[in-house]
C-alpha positions as CSV (number, residue, x, y, z in Angstrom):
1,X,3.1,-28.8,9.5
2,X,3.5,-25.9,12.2
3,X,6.7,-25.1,10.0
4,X,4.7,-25.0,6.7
5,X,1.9,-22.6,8.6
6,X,4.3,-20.1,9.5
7,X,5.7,-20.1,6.2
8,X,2.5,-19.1,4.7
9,X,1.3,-17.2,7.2
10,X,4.7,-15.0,6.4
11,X,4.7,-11.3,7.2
12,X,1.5,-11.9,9.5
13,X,1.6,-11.6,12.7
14,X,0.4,-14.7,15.0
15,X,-1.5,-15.1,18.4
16,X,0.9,-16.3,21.3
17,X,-1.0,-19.4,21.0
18,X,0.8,-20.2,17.9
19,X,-2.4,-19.6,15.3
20,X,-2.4,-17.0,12.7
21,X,-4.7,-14.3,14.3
22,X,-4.7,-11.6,15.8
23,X,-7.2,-9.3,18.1
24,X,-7.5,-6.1,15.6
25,X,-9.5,-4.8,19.1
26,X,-10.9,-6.8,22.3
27,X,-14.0,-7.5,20.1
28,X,-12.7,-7.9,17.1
29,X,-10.4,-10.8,15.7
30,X,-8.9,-11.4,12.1
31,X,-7.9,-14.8,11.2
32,X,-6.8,-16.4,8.0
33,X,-9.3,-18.3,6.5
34,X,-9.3,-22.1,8.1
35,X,-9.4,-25.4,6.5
36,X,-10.3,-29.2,7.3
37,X,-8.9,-30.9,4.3
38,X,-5.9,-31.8,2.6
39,X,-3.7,-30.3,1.3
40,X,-5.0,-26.9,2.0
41,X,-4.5,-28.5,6.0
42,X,-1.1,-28.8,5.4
43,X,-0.4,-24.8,5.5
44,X,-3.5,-23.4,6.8
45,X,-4.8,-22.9,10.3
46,X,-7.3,-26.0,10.9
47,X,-11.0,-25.2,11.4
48,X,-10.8,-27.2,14.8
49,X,-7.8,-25.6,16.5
50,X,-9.3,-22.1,15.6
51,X,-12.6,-23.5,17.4
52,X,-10.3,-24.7,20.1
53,X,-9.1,-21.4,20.6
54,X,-12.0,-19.1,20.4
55,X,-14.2,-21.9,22.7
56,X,-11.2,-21.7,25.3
57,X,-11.1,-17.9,25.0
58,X,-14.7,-16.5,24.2
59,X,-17.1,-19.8,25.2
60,X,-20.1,-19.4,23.0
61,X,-20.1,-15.5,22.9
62,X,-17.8,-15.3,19.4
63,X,-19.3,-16.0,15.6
64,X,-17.4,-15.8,12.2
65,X,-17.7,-13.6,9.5
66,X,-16.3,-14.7,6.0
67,X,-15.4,-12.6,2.8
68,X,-14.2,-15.7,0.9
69,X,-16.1,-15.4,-3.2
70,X,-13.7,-18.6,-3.7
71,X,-15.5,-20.6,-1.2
72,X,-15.4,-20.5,2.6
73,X,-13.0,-23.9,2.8
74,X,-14.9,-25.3,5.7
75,X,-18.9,-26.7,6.7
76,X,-20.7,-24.0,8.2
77,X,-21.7,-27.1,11.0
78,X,-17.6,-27.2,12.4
79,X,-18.4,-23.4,13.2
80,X,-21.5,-24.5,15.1
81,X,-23.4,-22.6,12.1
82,X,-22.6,-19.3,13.8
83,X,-21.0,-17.9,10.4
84,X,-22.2,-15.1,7.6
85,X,-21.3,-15.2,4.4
86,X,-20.4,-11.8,2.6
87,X,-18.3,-13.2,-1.0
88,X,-16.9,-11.3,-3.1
89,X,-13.1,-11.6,-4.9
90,X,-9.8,-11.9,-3.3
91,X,-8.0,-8.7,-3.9
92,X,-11.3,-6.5,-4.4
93,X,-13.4,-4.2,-2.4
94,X,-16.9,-5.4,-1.8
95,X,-19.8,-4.1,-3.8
96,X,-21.1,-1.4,-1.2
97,X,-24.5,-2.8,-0.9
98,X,-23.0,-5.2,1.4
99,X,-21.7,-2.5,3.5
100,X,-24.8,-1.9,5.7
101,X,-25.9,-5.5,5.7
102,X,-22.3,-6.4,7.4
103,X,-22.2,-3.1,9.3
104,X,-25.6,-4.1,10.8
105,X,-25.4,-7.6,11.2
106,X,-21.9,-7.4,13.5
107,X,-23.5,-4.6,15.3
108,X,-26.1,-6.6,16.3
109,X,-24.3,-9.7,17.8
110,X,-21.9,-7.5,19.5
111,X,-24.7,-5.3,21.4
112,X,-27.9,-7.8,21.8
113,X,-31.1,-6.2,23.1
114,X,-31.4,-7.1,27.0
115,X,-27.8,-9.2,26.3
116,X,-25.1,-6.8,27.4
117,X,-23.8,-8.9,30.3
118,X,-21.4,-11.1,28.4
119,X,-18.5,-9.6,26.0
120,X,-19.2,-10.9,22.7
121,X,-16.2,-11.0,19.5
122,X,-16.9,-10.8,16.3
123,X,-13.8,-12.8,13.9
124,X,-13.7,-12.0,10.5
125,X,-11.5,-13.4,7.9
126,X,-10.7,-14.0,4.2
127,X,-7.9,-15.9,2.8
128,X,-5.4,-14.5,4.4
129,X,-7.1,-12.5,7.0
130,X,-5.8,-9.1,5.5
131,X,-6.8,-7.3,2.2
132,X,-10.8,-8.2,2.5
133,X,-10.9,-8.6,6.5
134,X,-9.1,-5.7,6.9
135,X,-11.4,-3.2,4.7
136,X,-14.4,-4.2,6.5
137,X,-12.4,-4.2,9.9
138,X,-11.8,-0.7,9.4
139,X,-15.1,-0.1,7.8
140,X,-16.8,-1.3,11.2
141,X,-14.1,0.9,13.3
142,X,-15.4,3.5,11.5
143,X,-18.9,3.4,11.1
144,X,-19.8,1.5,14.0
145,X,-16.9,2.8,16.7
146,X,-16.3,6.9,15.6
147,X,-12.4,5.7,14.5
148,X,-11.1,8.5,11.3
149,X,-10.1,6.3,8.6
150,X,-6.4,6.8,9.5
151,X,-6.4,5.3,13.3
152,X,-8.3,2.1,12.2
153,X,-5.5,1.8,9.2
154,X,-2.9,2.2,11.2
155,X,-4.3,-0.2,14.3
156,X,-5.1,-3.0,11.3
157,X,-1.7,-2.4,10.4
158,X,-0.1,-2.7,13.8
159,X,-2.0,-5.0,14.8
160,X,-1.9,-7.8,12.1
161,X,1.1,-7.5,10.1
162,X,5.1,-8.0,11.5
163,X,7.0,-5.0,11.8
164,X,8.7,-3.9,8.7
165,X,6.3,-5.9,6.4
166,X,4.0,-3.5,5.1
167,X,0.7,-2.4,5.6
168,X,-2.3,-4.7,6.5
169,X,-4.6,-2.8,3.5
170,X,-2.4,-2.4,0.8
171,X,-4.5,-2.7,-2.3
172,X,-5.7,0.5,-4.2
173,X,-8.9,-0.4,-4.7
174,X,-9.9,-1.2,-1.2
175,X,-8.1,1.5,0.1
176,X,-10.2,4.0,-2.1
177,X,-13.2,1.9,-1.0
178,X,-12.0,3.0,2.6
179,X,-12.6,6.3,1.3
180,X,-16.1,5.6,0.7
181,X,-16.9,4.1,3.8
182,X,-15.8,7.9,4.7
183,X,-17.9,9.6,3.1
184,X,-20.9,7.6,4.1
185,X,-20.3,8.0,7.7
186,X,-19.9,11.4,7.3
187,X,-23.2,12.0,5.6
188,X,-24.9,10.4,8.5
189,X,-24.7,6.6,6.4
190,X,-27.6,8.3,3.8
191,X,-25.1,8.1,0.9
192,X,-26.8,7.0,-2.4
193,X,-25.1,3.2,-2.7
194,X,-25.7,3.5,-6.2
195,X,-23.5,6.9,-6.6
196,X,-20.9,5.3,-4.5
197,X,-20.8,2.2,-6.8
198,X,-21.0,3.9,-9.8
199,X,-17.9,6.1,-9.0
200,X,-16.0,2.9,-7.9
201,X,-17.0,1.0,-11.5
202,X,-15.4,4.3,-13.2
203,X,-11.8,4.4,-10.9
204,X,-11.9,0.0,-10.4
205,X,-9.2,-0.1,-13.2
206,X,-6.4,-0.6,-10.1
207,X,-8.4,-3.4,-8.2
């Protein structure tokens, strides 16, 4: 089955532990989305050795945000319940409304109030840990760590996909939606959501 995994997992790169994942930065992790039941277990990563991994790596100090509108593929309880769920469509952007909510919510289990003195990860993932992870990874870059839209492209990129495979956000939708994410940050996060949406219903012809 290690075989089959590798197959699927294709141009994506994998952790030396031999799981498809990879550290986007020392607090942040994309993964392709897990499973525990046949025969999605056949080709994707199982929900236990990604536990496995992040308990050996990160103890307690990690927690799992999922993107997945076609169902998370897993019980919340094999995650020890530390999970959010953000669905929307595979190969869309989010609505932006969920922007903040996710922004704010992975801010806040990174940097705890009077809980600074462990390093905490935040892992995010999809289906295939790329088009969906990878807009709000570099949504977070940007709006949470001061990265230009560019650098946290180009770090997705390097970091998650094989060389000579392509880029890690590669649909034109979310990579307009990246644009977005821009413009917010740069008015200080005061945007009106419902401008931002309304101007991504009018160009969403591409998603």
């Amino acid at each position: 089955m290690q075989f089959l995994r590798k197959v699927v997992a294709g141009p994506r790169a994998r952790h030396d532990d031999d799981i498809d994942l990879c550290y986007v930065t020392d607090f942040l992790i994309a993964t392709s989305g897990p499973s525990h039941t046949y025969p999605q277990l056949a080709y994707r990563t199982p929900v236990n050795d990604l536990v496995s991994f992040l308990d050996k790596y990160h103890g307690s100090d990690w927690a799992i945000w999922e993107f997945r509108g076609e169902g998370t593929g897993y019980p919340d309880n094999l995650v020890y319940d530390r999970i959010s769920h953000f669905p929307w469509p595979d190969h869309h952007p989010p609505p932006f409304r969920l922007i903040p909510k996710i922004m704010s919510s992975m801010h806040e289990w990174l940097h705890p109030a009077g809980k600074n003195k462990r390093k905490r990860v935040v892992v995010v993932h999809c289906k295939a840990g790329k088009g969906r992870s990878g807009t709000i990874a570099c949504s977070y870059l940007m709006s949470e760590e001061g990265w230009t839209k560019e650098q946290a492209l180009q770090n997705f990129t390097e970091k998650r996909m094989r060389p000579g495979f392509g880029a890690g956000v590669s649909i034109p939708s979310q990579l307009r939606y990246l644009n977005y994410v821009e413009r917010w940050v740069e008015n200080g996060k005061t945007c009106q959501y419902k401008q931002l949406e309304a101007h991504r219903a009018e160009t969403s012809s591409d998603a």
